[in-house]
DSSP file (Angstrom, degrees, kcal/mol; ACC not computed):
  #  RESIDUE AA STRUCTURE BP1 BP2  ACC     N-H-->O    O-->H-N    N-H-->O    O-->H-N    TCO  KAPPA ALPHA  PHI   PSI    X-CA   Y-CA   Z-CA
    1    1 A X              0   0    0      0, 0.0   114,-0.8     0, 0.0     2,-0.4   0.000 360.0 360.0 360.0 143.2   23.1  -13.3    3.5
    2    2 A X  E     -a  115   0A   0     28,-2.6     2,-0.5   112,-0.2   114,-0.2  -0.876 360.0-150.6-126.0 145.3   24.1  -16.9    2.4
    3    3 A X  E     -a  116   0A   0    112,-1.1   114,-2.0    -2,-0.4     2,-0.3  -0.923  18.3-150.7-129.8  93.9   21.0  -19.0    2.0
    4    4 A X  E     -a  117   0A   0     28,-2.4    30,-0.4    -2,-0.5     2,-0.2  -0.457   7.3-153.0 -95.6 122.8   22.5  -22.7    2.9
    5    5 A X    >>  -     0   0    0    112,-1.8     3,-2.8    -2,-0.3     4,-1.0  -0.795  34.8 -92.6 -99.0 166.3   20.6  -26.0    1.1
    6    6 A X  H 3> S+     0   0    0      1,-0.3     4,-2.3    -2,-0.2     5,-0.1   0.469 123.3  61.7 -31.2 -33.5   20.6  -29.5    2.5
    7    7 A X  H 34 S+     0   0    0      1,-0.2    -1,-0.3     2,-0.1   111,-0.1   0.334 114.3  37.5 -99.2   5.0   23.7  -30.9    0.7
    8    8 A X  H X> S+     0   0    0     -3,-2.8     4,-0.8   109,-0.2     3,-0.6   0.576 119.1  51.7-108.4 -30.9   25.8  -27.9    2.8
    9    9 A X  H >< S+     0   0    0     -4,-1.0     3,-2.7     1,-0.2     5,-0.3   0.996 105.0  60.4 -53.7 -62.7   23.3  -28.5    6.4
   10   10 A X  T 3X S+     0   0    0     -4,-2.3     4,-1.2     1,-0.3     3,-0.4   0.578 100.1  47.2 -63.5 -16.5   24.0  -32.1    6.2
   11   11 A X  T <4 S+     0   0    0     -3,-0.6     5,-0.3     7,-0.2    -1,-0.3   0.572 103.5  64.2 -74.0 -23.6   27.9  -32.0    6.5
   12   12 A X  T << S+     0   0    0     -3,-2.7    -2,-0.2    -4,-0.8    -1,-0.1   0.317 118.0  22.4-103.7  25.1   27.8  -29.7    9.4
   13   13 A X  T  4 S+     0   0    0     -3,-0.4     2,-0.4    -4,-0.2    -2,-0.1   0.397 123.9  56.9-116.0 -41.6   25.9  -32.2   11.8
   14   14 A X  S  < S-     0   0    0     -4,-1.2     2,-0.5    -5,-0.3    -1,-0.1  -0.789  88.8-125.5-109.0 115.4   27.0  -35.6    9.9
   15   15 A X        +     0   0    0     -2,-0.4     2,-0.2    -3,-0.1    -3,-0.1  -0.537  50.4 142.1 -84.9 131.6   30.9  -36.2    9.5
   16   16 A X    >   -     0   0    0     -2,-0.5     3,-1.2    -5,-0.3     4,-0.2  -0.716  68.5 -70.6-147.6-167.1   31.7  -36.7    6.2
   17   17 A X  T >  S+     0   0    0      1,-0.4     3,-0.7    -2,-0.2     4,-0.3   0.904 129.0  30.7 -87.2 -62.1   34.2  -36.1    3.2
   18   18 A X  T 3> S+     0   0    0      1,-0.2     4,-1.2     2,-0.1    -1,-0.4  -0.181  84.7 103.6 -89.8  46.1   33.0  -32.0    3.1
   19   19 A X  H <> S+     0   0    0     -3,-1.2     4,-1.7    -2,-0.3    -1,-0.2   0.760  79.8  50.5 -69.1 -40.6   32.2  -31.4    6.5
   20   20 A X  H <> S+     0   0    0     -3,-0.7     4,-2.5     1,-0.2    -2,-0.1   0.983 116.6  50.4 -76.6 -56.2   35.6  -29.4    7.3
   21   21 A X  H  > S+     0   0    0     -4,-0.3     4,-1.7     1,-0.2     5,-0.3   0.896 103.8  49.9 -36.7 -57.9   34.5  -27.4    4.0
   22   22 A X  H  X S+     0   0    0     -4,-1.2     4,-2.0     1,-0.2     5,-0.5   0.996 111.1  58.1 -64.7 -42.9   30.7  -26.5    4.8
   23   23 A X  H  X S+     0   0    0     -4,-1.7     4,-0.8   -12,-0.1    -2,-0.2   0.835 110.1  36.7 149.5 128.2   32.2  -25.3    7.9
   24   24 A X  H >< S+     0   0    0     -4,-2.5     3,-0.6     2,-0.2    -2,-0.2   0.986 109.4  62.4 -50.7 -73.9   34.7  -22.8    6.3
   25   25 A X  H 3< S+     0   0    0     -4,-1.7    -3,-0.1     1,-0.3    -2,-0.1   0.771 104.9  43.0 -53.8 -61.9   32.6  -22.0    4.1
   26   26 A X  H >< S+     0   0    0     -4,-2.0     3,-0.7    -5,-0.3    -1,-0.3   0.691  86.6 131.9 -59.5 -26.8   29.7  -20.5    6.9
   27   27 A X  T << S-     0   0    0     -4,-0.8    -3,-0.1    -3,-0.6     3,-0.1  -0.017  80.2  -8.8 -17.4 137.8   32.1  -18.7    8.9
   28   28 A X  T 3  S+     0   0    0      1,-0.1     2,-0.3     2,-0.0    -1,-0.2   0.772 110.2 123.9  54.4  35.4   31.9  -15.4    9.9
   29   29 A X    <   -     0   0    0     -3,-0.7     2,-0.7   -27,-0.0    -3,-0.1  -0.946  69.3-111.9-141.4 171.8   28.4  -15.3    7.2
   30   30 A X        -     0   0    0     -2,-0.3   -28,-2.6    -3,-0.1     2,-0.1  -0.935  44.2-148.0-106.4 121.6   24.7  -14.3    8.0
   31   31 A X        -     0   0    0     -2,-0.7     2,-0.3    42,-0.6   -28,-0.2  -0.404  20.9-170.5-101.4 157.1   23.3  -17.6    7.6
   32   32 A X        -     0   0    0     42,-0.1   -28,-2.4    -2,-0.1     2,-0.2  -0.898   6.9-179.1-137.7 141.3   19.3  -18.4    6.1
   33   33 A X  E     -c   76   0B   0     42,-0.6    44,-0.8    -2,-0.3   -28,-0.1  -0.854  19.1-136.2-142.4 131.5   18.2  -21.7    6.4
   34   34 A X  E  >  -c   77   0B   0    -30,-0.4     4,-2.4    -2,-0.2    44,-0.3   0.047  23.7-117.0 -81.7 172.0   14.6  -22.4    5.0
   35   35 A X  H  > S+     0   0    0     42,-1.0     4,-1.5     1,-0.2    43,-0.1   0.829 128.1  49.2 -70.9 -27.8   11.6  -24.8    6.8
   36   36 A X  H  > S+     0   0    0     41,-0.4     4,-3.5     2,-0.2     5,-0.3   0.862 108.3  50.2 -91.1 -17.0   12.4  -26.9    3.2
   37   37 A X  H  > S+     0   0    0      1,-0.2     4,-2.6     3,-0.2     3,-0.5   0.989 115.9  44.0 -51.3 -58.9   16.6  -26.9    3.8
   38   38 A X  H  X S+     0   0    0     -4,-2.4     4,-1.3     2,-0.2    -1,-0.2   0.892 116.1  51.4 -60.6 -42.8   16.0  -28.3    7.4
   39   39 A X  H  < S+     0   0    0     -4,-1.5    -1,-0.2     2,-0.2    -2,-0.2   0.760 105.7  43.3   8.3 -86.0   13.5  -30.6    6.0
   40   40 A X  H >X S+     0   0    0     -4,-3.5     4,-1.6    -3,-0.5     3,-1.0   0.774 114.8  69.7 -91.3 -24.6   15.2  -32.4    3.1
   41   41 A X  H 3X S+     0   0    0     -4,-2.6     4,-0.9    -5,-0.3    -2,-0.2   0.819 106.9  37.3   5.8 -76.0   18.4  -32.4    6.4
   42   42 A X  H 3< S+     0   0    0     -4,-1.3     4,-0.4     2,-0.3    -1,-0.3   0.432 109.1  53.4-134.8 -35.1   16.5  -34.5    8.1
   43   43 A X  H <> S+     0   0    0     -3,-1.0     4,-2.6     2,-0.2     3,-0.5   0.768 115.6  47.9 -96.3 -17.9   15.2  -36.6    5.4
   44   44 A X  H  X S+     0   0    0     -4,-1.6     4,-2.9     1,-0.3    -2,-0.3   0.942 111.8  52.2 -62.5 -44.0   19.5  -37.1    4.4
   45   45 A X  H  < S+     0   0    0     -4,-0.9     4,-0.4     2,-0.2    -1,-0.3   0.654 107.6  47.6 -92.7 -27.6   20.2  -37.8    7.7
   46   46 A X  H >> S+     0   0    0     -3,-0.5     4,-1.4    -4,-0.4     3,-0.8   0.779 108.2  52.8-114.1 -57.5   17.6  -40.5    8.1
   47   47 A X  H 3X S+     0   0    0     -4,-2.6     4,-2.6     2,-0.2     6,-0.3   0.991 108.4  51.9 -43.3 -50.8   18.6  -42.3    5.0
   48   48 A X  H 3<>S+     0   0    0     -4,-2.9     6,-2.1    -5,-0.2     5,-2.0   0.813 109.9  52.1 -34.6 -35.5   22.2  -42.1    6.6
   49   49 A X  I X4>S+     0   0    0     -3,-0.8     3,-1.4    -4,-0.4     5,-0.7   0.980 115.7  35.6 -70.3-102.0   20.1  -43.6    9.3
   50   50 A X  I 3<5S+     0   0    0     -4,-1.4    -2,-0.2     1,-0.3    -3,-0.1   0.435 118.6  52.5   2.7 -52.7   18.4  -46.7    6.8
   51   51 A X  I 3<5S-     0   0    0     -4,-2.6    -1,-0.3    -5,-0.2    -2,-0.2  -0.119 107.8-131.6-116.7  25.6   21.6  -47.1    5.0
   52   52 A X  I < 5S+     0   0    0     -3,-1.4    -3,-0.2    -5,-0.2    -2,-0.1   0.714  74.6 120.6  19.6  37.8   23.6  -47.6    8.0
   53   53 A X  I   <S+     0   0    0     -5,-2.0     2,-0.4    -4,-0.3    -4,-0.2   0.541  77.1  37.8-101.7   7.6   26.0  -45.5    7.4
   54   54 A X  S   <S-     0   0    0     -6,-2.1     2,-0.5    -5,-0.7    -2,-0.1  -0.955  92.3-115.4-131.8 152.5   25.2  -43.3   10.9
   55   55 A X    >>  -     0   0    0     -2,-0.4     4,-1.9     1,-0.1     3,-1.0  -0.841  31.2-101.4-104.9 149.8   24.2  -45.3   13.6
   56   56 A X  H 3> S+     0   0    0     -2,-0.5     4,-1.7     1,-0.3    -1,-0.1   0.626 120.1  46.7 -65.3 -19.0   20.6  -44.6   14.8
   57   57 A X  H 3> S+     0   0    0      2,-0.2     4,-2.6     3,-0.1     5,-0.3   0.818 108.7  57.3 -87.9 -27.2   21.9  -42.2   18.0
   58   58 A X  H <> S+     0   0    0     -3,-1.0     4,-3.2     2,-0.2    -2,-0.2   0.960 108.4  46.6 -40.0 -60.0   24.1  -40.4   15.9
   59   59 A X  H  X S+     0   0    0     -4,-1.9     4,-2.9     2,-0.2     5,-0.3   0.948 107.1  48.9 -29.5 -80.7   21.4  -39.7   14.0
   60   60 A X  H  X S+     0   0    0     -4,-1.7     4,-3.0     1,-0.2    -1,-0.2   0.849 116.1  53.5 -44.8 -54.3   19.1  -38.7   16.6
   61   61 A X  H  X S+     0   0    0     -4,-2.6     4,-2.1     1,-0.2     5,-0.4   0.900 103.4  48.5 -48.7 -55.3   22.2  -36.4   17.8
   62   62 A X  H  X S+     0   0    0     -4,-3.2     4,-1.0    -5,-0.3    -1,-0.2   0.963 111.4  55.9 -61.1 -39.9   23.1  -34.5   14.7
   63   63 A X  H  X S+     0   0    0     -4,-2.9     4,-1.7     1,-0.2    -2,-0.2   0.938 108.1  47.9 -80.3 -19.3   19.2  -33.7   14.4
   64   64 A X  H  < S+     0   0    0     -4,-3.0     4,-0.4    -5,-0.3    -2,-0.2   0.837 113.7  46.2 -48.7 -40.5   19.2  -32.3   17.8
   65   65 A X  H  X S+     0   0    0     -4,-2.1     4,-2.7     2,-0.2     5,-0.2   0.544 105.3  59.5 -64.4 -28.3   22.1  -30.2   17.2
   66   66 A X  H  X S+     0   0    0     -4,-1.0     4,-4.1    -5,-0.4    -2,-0.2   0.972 108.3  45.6 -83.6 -51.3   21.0  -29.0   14.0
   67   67 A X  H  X S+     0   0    0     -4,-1.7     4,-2.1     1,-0.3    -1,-0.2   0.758 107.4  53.3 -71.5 -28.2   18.0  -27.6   15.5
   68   68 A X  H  > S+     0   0    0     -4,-0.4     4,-2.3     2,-0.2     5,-0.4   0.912 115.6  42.3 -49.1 -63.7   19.7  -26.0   18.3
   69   69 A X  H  X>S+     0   0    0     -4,-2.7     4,-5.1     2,-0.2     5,-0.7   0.970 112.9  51.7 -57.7 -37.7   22.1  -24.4   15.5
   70   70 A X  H >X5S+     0   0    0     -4,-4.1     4,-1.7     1,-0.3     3,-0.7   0.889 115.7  51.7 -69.6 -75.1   18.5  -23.6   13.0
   71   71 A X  H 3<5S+     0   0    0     -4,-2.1    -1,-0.3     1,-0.3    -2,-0.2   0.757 130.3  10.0 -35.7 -39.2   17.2  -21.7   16.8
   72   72 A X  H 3<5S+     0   0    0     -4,-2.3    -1,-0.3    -5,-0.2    -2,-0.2   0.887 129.9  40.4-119.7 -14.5   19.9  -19.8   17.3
   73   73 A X  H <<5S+     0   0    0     -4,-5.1   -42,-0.6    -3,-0.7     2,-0.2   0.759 107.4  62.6-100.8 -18.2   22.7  -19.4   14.4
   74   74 A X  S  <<S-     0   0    0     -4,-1.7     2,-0.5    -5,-0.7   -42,-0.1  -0.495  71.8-136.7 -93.2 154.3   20.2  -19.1   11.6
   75   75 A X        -     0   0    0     -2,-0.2   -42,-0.6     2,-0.0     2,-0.1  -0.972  39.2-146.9-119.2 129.5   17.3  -16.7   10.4
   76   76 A X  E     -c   33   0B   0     -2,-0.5     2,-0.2   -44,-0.2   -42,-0.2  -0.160  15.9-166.2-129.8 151.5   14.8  -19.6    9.4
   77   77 A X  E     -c   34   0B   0    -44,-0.8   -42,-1.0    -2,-0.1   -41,-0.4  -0.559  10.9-138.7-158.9 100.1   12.4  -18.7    6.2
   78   78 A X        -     0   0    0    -44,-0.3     2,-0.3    -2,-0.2   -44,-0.0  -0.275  32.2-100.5 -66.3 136.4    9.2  -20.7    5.1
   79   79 A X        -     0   0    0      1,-0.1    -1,-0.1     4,-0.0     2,-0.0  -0.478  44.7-159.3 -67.9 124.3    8.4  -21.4    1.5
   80   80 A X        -     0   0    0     -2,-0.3     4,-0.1    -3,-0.1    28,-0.1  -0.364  30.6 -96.8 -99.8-171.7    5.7  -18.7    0.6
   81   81 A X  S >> S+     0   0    0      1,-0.2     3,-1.7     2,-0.2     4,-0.7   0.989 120.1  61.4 -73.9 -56.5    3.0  -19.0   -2.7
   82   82 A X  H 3> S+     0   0    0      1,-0.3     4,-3.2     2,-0.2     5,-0.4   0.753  96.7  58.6 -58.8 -25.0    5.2  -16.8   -5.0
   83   83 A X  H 34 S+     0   0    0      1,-0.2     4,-0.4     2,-0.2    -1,-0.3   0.614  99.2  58.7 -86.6   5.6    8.3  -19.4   -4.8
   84   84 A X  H <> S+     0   0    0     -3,-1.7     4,-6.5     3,-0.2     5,-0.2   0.917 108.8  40.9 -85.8 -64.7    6.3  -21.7   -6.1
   85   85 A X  H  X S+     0   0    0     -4,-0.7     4,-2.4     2,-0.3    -2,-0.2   0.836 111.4  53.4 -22.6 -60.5    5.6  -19.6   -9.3
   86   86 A X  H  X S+     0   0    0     -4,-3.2     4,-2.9     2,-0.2    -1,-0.2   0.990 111.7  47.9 -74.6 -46.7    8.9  -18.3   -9.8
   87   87 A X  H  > S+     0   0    0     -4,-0.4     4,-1.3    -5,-0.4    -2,-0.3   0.974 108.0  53.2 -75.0 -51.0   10.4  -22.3   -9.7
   88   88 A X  H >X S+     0   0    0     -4,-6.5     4,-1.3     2,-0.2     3,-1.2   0.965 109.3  51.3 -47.6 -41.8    7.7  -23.6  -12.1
   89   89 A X  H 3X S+     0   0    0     -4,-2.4     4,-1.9     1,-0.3     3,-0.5   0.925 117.4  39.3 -42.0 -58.4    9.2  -20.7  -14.1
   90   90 A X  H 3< S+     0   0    0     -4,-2.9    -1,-0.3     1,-0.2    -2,-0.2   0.778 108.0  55.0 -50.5 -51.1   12.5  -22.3  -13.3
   91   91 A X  H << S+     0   0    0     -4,-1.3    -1,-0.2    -3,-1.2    -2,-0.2   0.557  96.9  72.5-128.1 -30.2   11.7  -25.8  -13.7
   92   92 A X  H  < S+     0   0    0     -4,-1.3     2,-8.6    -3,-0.5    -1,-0.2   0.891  80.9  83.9 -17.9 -61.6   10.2  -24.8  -17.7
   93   93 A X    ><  +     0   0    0     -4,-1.9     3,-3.3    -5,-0.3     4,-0.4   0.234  62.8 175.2 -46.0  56.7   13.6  -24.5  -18.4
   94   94 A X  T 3  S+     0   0    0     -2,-8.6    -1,-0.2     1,-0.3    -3,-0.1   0.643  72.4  69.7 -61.4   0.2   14.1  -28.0  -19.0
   95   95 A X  T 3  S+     0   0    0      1,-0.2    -1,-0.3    -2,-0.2    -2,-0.1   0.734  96.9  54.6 -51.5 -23.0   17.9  -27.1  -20.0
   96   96 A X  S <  S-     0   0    0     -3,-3.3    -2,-0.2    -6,-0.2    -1,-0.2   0.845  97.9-154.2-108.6 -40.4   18.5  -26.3  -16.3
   97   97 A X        +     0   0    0     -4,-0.4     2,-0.4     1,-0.2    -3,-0.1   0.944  30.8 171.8  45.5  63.6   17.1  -30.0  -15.4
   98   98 A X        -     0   0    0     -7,-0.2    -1,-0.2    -8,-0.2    -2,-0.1  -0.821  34.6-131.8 -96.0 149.9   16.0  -29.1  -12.1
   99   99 A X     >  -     0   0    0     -2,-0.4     4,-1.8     1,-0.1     5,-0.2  -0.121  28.7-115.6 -57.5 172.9   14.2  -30.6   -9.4
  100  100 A X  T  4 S+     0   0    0      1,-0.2     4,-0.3     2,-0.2     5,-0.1   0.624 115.3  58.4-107.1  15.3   11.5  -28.9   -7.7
  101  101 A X  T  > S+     0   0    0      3,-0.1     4,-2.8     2,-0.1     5,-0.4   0.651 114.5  45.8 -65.3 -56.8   13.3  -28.9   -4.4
  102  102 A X  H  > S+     0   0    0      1,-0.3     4,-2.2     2,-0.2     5,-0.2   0.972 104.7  47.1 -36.9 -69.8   15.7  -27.1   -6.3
  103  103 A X  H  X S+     0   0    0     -4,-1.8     4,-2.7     2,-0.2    -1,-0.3   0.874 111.9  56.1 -70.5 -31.5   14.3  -24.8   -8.2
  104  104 A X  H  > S+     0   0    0     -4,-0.3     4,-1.6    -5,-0.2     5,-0.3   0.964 112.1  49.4 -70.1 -36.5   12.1  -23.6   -4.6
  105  105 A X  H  X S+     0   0    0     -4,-2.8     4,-1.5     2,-0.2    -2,-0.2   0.892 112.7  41.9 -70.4 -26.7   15.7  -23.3   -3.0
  106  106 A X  H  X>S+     0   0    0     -4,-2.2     4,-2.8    -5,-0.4     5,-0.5   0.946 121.9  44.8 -44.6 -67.8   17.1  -21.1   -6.0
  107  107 A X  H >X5S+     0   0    0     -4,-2.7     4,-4.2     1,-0.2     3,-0.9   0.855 113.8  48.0 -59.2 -64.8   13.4  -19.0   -6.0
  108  108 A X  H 3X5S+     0   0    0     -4,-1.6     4,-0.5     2,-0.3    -1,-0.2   0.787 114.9  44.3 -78.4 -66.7   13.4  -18.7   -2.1
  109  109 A X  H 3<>S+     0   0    0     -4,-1.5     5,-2.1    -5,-0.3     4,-0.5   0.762 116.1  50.5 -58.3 -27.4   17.5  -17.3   -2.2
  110  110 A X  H X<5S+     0   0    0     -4,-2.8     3,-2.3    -3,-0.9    -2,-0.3   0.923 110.0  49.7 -77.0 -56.3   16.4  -14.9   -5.3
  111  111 A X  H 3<<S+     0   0    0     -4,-4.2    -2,-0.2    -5,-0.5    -3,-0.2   0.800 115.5  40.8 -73.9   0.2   13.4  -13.8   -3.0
  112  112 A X  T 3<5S-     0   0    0     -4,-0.5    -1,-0.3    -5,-0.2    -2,-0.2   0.513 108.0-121.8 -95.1  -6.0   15.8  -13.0    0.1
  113  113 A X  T < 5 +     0   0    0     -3,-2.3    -3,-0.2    -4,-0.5    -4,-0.1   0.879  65.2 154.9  57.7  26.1   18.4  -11.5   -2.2
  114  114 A X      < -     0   0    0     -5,-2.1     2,-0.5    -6,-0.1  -112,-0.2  -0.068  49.8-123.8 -82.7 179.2   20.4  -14.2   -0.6
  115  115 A X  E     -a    2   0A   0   -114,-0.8  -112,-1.1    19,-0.1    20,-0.3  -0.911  34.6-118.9-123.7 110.9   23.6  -15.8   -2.4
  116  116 A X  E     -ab   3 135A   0     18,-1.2    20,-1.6    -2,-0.5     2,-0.4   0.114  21.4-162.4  22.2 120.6   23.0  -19.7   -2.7
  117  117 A X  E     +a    4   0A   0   -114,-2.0  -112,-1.8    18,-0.2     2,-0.3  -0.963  30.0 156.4-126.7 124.8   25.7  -22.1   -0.8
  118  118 A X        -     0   0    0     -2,-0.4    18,-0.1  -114,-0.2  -112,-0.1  -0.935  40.5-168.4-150.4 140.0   25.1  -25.6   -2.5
  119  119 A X  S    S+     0   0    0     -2,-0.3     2,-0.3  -114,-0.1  -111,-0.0   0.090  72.1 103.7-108.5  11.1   27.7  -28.7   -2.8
  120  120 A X        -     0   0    0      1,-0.2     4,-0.5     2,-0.1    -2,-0.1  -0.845  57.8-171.1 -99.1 152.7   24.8  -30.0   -5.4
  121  121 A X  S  > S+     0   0    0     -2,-0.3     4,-2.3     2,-0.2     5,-0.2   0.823  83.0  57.6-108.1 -33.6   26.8  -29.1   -8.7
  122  122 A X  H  > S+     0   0    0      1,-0.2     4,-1.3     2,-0.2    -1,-0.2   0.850 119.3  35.1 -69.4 -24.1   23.4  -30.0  -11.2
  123  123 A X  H  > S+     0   0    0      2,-0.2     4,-3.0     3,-0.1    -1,-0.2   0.877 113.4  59.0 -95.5 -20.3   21.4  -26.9   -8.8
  124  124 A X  H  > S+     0   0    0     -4,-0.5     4,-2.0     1,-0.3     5,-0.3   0.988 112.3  48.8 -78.5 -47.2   24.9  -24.6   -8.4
  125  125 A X  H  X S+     0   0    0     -4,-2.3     4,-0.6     1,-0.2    -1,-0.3   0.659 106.9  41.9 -38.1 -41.9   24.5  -24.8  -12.2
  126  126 A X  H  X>S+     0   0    0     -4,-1.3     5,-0.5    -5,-0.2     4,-0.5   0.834 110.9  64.2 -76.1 -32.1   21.1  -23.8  -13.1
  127  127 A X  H >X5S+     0   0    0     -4,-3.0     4,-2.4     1,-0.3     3,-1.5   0.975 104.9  45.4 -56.9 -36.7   21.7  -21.1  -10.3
  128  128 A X  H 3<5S+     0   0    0     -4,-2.0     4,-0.5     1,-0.4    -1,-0.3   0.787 113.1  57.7 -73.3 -28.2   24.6  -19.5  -12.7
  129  129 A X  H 3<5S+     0   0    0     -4,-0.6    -1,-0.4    -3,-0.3    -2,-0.2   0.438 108.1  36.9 -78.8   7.2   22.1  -20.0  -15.2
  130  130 A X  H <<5S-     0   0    0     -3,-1.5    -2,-0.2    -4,-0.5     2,-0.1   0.463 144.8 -29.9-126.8 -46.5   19.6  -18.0  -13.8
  131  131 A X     << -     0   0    0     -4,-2.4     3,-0.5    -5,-0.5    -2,-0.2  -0.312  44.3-136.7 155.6 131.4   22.1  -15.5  -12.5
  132  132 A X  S >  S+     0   0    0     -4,-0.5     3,-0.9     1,-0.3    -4,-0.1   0.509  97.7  72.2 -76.0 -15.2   25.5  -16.0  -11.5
  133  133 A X  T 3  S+     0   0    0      1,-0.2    -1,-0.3    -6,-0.1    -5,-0.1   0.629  87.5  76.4 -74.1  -4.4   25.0  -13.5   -7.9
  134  134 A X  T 3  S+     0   0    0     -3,-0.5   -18,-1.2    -7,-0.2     2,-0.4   0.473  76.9  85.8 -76.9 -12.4   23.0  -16.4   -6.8
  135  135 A X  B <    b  116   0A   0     -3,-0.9   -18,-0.2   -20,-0.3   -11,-0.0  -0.845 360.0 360.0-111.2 146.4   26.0  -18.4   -6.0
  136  136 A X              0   0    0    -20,-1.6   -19,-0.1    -2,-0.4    -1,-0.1  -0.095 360.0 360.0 -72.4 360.0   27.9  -18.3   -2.6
C-alpha cells in the first residue's frame, strides 16, 4: 500500500511540472489517501485558485475529479487519536524540522504499514529518518 500526500494528489488533477511523474509513480499500486491528504488537495488547489495560476473552473474541475478518483481508486483513512501522539513524538525531533501536517502523514503511513509517496523533500527526509521502509 502506497499512502499518497498532497504534494503527489495535487499533480494528478492540476497540470503541472510533475504531473506525468505522480502518475507513473501510482500505477498499477494500492493507493491510501487520508481525510488530511484530500484536505491540504483542496486547500493547494484553491491557492492555485487565488494565485491565478488555475482558472476558477479548472479548479472547481480537478476537485470534482479528485473526489471521484478518492470514491473509487483509493481506500480513504481518517486521522485517529494515536497519530496525533506518535507525530508530537515526531515533531520533538526538532532535527527532522517537521510540520504537523507532516509528521500526522508520516504517523498515519507508519500506522497502515503503508510506504509514504511524497514530492515534499524536507517530509521524504524526516520519513528516512524515522525509517527508510516509509518511503515509496
Amino acid at each position: 500500500m502506497i499512502y499518497l500526500d498532497a504534494s503527489v494528489i495535487v499533480p494528478l488533477f492540476v497540470d503541472e511540472q510533475r504531473s506525468d511523474e505522480a502518475r507513473t509513480r501510482i500505477a498499477d499500486q494500492s493507493l491510501i489517501a487520508s481525510s488530511l491528504s484530500l484536505s491540504e488537495t483542496s486547500s493547494a488547489i484553491g491557492r492555485l485558485v487565488r494565485l491565478r495560476e488555475v482558472r476558477p473552473d479548472d479548479g472547481k474541475i480537478a476537485l470534482r475529479t479528485m473526489d471521484l478518483w478518492a470514491s473509487r481508486a483509493v481506500v480513504s483513512c481518517d486521522v485517529i487519536p494515536d497519530d496525533f501522539i506518535t507525530a508530537t513524538l515526531y515533531l520533538r525531533q526538532f532535527e527532522l524540522a517537521l510540520r504537523t501536517p507532516d509528521a500526522l502523514h508520516i504517523a498515519m503511513a507508519h500506522r497502515l504499514g503503508a510506504r509514504l509517496l511524497t514530492f515534499d523533500v524536507r517530509m521524504a527526509a524526516a520519513a528516512a529518518a524515522l525509517g527508510g521502509s516509509l518511503l515509496a
